[in-house]
C-alpha positions as CSV (number, residue, x, y, z in Angstrom):
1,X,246.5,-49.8,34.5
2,X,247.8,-49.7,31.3
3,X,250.8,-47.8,30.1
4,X,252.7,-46.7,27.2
5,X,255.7,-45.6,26.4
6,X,254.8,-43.5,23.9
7,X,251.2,-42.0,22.2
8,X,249.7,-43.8,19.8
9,X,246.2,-43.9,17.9
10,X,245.1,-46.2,20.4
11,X,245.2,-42.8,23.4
12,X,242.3,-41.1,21.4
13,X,239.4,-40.3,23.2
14,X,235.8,-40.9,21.7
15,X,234.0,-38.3,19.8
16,X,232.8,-35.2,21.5
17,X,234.7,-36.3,24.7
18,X,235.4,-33.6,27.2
19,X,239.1,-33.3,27.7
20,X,239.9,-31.5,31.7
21,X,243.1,-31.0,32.4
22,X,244.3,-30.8,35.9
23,X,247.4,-30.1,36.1
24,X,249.9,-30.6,38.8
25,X,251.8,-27.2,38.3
26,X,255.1,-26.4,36.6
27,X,254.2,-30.0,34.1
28,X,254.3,-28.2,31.0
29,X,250.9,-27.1,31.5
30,X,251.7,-23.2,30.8
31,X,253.0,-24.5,27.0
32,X,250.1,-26.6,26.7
33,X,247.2,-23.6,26.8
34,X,249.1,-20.9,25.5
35,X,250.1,-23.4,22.4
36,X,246.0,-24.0,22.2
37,X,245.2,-20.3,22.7
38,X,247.6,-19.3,19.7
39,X,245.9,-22.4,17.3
40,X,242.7,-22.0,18.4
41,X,241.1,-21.9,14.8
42,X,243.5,-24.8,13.4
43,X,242.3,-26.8,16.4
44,X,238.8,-26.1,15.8
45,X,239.5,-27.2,11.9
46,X,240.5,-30.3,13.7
47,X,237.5,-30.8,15.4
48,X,238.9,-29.8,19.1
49,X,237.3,-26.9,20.6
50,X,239.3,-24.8,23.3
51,X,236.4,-22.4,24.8
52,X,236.9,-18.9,25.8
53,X,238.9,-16.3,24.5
54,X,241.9,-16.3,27.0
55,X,244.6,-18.3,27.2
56,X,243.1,-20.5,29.7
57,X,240.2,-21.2,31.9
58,X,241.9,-20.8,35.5
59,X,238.6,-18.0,35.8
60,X,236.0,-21.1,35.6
61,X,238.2,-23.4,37.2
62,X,238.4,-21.4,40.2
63,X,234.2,-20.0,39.9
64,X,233.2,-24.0,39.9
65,X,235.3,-24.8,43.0
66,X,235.0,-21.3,44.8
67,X,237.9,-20.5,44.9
68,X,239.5,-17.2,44.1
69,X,243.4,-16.0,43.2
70,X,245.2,-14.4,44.9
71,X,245.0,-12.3,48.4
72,X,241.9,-10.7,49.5
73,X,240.1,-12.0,45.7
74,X,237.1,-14.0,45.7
75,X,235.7,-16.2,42.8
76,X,234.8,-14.4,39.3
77,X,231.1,-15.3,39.2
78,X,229.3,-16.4,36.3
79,X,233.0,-17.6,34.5
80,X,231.7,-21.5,34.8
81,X,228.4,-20.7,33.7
82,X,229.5,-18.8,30.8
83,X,232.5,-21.6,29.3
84,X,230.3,-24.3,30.4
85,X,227.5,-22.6,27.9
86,X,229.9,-22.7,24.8
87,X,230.8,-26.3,25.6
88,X,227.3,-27.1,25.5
89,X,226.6,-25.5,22.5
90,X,229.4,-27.3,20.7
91,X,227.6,-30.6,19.5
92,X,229.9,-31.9,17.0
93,X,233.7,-31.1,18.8
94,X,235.9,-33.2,21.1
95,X,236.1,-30.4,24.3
96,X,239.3,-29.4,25.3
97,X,239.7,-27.3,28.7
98,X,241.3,-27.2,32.0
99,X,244.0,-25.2,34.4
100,X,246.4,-26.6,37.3
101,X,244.2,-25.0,39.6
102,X,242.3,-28.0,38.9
103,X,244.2,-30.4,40.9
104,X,243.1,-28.4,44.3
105,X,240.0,-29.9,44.4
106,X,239.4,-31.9,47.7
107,X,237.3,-35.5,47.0
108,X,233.8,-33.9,47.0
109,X,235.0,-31.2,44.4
110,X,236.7,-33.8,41.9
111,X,233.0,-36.0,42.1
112,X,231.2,-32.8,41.6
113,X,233.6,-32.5,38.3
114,X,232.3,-35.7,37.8
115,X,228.7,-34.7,38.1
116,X,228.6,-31.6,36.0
117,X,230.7,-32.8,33.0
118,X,228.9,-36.1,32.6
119,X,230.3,-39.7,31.0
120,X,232.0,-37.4,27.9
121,X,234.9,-36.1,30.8
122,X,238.0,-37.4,31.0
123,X,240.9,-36.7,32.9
124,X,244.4,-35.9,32.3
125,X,247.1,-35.5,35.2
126,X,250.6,-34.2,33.8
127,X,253.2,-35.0,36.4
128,X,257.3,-34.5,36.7
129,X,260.0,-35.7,38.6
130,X,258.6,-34.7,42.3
131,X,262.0,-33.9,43.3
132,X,263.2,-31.9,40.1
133,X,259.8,-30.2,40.6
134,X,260.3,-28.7,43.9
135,X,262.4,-26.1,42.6
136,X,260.1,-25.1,40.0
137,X,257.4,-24.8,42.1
138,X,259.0,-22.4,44.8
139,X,260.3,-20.3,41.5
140,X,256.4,-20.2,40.7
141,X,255.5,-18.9,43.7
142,X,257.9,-16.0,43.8
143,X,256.2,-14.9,41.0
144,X,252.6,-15.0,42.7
145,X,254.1,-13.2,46.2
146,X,256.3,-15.7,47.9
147,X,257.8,-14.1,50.6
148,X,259.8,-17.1,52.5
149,X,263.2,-18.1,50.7
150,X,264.3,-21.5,48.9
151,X,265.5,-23.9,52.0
152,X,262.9,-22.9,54.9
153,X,260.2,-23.3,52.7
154,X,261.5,-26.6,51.1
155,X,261.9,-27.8,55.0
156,X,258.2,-26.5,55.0
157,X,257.1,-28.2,52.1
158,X,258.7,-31.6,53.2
159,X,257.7,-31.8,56.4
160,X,255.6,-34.4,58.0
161,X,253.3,-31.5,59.8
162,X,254.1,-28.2,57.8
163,X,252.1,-25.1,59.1
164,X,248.6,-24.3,57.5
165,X,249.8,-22.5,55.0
166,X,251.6,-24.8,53.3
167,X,249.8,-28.0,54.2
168,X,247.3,-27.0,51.3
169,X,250.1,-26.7,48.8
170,X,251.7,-30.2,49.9
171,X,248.3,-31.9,49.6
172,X,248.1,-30.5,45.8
173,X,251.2,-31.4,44.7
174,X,250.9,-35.1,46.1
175,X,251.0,-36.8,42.9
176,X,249.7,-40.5,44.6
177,X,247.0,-38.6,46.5
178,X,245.8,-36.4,43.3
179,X,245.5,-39.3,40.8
180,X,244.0,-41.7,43.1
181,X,241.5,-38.8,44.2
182,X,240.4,-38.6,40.5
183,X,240.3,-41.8,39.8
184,X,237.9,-42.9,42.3
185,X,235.4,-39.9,41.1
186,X,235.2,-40.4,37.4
187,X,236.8,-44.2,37.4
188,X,240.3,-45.1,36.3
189,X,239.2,-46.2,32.9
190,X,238.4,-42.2,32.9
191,X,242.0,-40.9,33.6
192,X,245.3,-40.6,31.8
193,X,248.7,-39.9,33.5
194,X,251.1,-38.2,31.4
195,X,255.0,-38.3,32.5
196,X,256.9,-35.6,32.1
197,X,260.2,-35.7,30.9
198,X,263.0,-33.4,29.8
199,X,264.8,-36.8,27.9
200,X,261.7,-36.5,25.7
201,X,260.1,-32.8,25.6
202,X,257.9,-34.2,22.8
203,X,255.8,-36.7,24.5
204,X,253.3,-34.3,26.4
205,X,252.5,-32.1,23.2
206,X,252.1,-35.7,21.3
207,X,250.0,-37.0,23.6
208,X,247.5,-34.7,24.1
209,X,247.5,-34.3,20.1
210,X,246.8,-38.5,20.2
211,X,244.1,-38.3,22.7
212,X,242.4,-35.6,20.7
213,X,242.7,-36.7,17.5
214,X,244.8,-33.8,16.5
215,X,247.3,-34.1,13.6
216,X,250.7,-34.5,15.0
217,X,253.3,-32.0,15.4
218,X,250.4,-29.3,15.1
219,X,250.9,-27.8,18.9
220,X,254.5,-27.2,18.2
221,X,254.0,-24.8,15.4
222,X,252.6,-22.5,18.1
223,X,255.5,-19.6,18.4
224,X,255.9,-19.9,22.5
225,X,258.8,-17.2,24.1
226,X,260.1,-17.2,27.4
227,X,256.9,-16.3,29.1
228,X,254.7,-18.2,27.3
229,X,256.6,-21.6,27.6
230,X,256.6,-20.5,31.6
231,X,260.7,-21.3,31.5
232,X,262.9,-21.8,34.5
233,X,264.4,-19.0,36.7
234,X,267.8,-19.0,38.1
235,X,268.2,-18.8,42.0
236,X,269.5,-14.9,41.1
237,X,266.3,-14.0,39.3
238,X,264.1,-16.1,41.5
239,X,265.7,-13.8,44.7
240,X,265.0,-10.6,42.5
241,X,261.5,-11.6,42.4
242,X,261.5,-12.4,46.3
243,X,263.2,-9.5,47.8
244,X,260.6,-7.2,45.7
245,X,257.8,-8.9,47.3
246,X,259.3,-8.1,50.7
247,X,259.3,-4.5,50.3
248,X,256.0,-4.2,47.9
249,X,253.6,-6.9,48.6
250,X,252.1,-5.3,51.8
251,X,251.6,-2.1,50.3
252,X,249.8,-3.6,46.8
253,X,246.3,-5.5,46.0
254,X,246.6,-8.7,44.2
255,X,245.2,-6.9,41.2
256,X,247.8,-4.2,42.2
257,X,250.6,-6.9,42.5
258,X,249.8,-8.5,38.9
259,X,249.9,-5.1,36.7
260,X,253.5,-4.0,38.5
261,X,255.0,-7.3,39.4
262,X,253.6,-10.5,38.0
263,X,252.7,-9.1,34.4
264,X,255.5,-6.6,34.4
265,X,258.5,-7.1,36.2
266,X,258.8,-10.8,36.0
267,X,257.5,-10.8,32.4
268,X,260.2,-8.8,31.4
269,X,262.9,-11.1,33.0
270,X,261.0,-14.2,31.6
271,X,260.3,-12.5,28.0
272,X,263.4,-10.8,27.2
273,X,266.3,-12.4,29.3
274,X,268.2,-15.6,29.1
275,X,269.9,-17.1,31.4
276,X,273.8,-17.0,31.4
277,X,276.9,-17.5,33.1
278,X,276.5,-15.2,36.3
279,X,273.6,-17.3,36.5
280,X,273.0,-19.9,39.5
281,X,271.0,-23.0,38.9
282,X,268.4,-24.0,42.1
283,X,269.8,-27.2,43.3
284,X,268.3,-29.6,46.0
285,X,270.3,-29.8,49.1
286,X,271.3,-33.5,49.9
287,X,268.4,-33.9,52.6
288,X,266.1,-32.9,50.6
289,X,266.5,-34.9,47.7
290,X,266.2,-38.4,49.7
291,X,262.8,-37.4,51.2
292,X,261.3,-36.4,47.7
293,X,262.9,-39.5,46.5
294,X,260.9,-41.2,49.5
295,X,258.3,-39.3,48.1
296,X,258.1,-40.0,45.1
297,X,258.3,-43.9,45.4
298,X,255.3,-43.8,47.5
299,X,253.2,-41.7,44.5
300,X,254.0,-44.6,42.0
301,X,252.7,-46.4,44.6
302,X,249.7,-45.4,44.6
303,X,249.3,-44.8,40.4
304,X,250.2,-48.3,40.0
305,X,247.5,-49.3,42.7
306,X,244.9,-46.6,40.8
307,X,244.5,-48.5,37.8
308,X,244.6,-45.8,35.7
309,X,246.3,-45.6,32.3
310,X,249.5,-44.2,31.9
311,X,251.9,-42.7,29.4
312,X,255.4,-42.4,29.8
313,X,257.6,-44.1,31.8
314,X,256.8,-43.8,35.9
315,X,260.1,-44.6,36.9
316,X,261.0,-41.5,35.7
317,X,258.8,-40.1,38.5
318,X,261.2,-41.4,41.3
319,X,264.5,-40.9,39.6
320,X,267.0,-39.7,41.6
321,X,267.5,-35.7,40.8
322,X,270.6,-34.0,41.2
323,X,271.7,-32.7,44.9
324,X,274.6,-31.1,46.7
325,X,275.4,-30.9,50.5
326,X,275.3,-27.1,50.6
327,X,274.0,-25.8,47.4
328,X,273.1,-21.7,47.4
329,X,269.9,-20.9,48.3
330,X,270.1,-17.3,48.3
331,X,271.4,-14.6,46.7
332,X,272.8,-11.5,47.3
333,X,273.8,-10.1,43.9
334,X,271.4,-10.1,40.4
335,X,272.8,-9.9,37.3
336,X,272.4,-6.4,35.8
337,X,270.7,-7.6,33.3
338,X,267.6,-9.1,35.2
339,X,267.6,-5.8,37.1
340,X,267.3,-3.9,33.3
341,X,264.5,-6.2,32.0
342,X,262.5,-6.1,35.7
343,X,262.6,-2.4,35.6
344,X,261.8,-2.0,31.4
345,X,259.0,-4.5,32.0
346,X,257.4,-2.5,34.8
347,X,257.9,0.6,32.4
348,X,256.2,-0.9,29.7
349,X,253.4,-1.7,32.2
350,X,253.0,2.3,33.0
351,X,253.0,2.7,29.2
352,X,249.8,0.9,28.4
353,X,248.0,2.4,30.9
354,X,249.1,5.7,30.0
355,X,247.7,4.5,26.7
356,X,244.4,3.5,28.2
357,X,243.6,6.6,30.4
358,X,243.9,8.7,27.4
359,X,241.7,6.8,25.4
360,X,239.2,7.1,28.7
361,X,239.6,10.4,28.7
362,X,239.1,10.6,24.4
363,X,236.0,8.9,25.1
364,X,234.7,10.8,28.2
365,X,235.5,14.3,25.9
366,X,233.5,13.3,23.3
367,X,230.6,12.1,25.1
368,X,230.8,15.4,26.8
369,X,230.5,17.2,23.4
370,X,228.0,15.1,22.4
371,X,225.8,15.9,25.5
372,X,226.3,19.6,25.0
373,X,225.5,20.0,21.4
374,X,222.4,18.0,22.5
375,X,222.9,15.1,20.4
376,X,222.7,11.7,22.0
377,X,225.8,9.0,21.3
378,X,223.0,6.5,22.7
379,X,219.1,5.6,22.8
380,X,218.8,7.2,26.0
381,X,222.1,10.0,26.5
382,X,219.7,13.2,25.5
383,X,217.2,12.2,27.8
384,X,219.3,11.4,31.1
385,X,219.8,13.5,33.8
386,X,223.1,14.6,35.5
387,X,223.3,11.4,37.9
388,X,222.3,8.6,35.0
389,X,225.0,10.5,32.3
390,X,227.8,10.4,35.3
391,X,227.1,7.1,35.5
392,X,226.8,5.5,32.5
393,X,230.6,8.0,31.4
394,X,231.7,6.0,34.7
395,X,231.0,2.6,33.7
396,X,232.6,3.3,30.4
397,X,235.5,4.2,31.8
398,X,235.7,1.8,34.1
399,X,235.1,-0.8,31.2
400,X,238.1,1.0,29.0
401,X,240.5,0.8,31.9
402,X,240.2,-2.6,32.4
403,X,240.9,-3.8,28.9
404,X,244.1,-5.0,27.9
C-alpha cells in the first residue's frame, strides 16, 4: 500500500488509462460529475474524455450490471453498449467515467469490470468518515423514497442481521468489504482510495485532477449550486421529504416519483434554500456512534491489508464523529421556507411540461396540415395510410414529451 497525504504528479495514471469511479455514496461524488459535465470541453482540451452527454453514467453503470433504479424499473438497454462505443473510439484520451452505483457490484460483477475494461482500468473508491456518513446517506434516501425514519433505520443499518432490504445497502457501504472486493479483481496496484475530508474539501477535486493529468484547480471553476454539489439536508427538510413519501409514494411510478418529487420538490429545497437557524442538524445518537466507530476500525483494517494505494489520511476514516444521548430524530414542524421552495419546485415541474405538451401539440397541428394539403413533412408521410401516420405523430410525441 502506499499512501499520501496529499496528490502529487506521482498519482497520474498512464496515458489513455480508463479512469471508473465507484463511488461509495454521499463522498463527493455528485460534485465530482456534475463539475466534469459543466467542463466537458476544457477536459477534453486536456486530454480527459468524460463520455456521454449527461451528467453521469449511472444509465451504463446500471445496463452492465443489470440492474435498474428505482421501483418496478429495469435496466436501460443498449446504455453500456452505446458509452462503451465512444470510449473505444477515443484513441488518444485518458477515459474518465463512473457512478456510485458502481460500488454494488458483488465479486463476479467487479471481475467482469475487470474483463471488459481491459489493463487501461483503474479504480477509484472515494470514502468518508463511516460514522459522519450515516446521516448523509439516510438524507439520500429520503430523496429516492425512503419511507422509515432516522433512528429505526440507523438500528437497521447497524445491525448484525438487518432485514433483506437493507442487508444490500450495508454490504455497499462496507468500505473494507468494497475495496478489498476491487482489489482482488483488477489487483491493488490497480486501485486508489481517496479520503474524504471536510478539514481539506480540496483534496478529492485535486486528486482526481493529479491522477488525470488535468491542470490543477480546473474542476473548481465549475459553477456547482445547492443541487449540483448534492449538499446536506437538515433533520427538518429531510422529514419534509419523508412524510411526502408516505402519503405519495404508493400512488406514483418511479418515473412518476422523479418529475414531482425527486427533480421537483427536493430540488427546489436543495437549489434555492439554505439552511438556517430553525434548522436542526442530524446527529448520531450515542449507541450509534460507538458501533460505526467499531465499524470503521475494522474497514481500515482491511484497506491496510488490501495493498492498495491510498490518498489521504485513513485515520480520518475512524475518527470519532460527534454524538448525543438523545439527539432529535424527527420532526414535527418545517420551516416555512422549505415548505415554499418544495411546493415552487413542484410548480416549476408542471410548468415545463405545460411547455412540452404545447410544443407536442405545435408539432402534431402542423403535421396534420401538412397531411391535408397533401404535402409530405417526410420521405414517406404522403404515402402512408391512417394507422402508419397515427403512428409515426405518436412516436413523435412521445419522443417530445420525454425531452427535457
Amino acid at each position: 500500500m502506499s499512501t499520501s497525504a496529499a496528490p502529487t504528479d506521482s498519482l497520474r495514471l498512464p496515458e489513455r488509462a480508463v479512469l471508473l469511479h465507484i463511488g461509495l455514496m454521499k463522498t463527493g461524488t455528485t460534485s465530482l460529475q456534475n463539475a466534469a459535465a459543466a467542463l466537458r470541453p476544457e477536459l477534453l482540451a486536456g486530454g480527459v474524455r468524460y463520455p456521454g452527454s449527461n451528467v453521469n453514467h449511472r444509465s451504463a453503470v446500471n445496463d452492465f450490471m443489470g440492474h435498474s433504479w428505482g421501483w418496478g424499473t429495469t435496466p436501460v438497454h443498449g446504455a453500456w453498449a452505446k458509452l462503451r462505443a465512444e470510449i473505444d473510439r477515443d484513441t488518444e484520451n485518458r477515459i474518465w467515467i463512473g457512478h456510485e452505483f458502481g460500488a454494488n457490484a458483488d465479486d463476479a460483477t467487479a471481475s467482469r469490470w475487470r474483463t471488459e475494461l481491459g489493463e487501461r482500468a483503474h479504480v477509484v473508491v472515494t470514502l468518508r468518515n463511516y460514522g459522519s456518513i450515516l446521516p448523509s446517506l439516510w438524507q439520500q434516501m429520503t430523496k429516492e423514497g425512503e419511507l422509515t425514519g432516522f433512528e429505526p433505520w440507523l438500528r437497521g443499518v447497524l445491525s448484525d442481521d438487518p432485514d433483506h432490504e437493507l442487508l444490500s445497502f450495508r454490504d455497499r457501504i462496507d468500505q473494507g468489504r468494497v475495496v478489498t472486493r476491487w482489489a482482488k479483481a483488477f489487483g491493488p496496484e490497480n486501485v486508489t482510495v481517496v479520503v474524504v475530508d471536510k478539514s481539506a474539501p480540496q483534496l478529492l477535486f485535486d486528486a482526481f485532477e493529479s491522477m488525470l493529468g488535468l491542470e490543477p484547480g480546473l474542476l473548481s471553476t465549475a459553477k456547482l449550486d445547492g443541487k449540483a454539489s448534492n449538499r446536506g439536508m437538515s433533520l427538518e427538510e429531510a422529514e419534509l421529504l419523508r412524510r411526502l413519501n408516505l402519503r405519495l409514494r404508493k400512488h406514483l411510478t418511479w418515473l412518476e416519483y422523479c418529475k414531482w418529487l425527486r427533480d421537483s420538490a427536493s430540488t427546489g429545497v436543495l437549489r434555492y434554500r439554505r439552511t438556517g437557524d430553525h434548522d436542526t442538524k442530524l446527529v448520531l445518537p450515542t449507541w450509534a456512534a460507538e458501533v460505526a466507530q467499531d465499524r470503521a476500525k475494522t474497514h481500515v483494517e482491511q484497506i491496510v491489508s488490501s495493498g492498495v494505494r491510498v490518498v489521504g489520511d485513513l485515520g480520518h476514516l475512524r475518527a470519532e464523529v460527534r454524538s448525543a444521548e438523545d439527539p432529535p430524530t424527527g420532526a414535527e414542524v418545517v420551516p416555512m421556507d422549505a415548505a415554499v421552495e418544495a411546493i415552487l419546485g413542484v410548480v416549476r415541474q408542471g410548468r415545463r411540461e405545460e411547455a412540452r405538451l404545447a410544443s407536442a401539440r405545435e408539432e402534431i397541428e402542423a403535421l396534420r396540415s401538412a397531411a391535408t394539403r397533401g404535402r409530405s413533412s417526410g420521405p414517406t408521410l404522403a404515402e402512408a395510410s391512417g394507422r402508419e401516420l397515427a403512428r409515426a405523430l405518436g412516436s413523435r410525441v412521445k419522443r417530445r414529451l420525454r425531452r427535457g
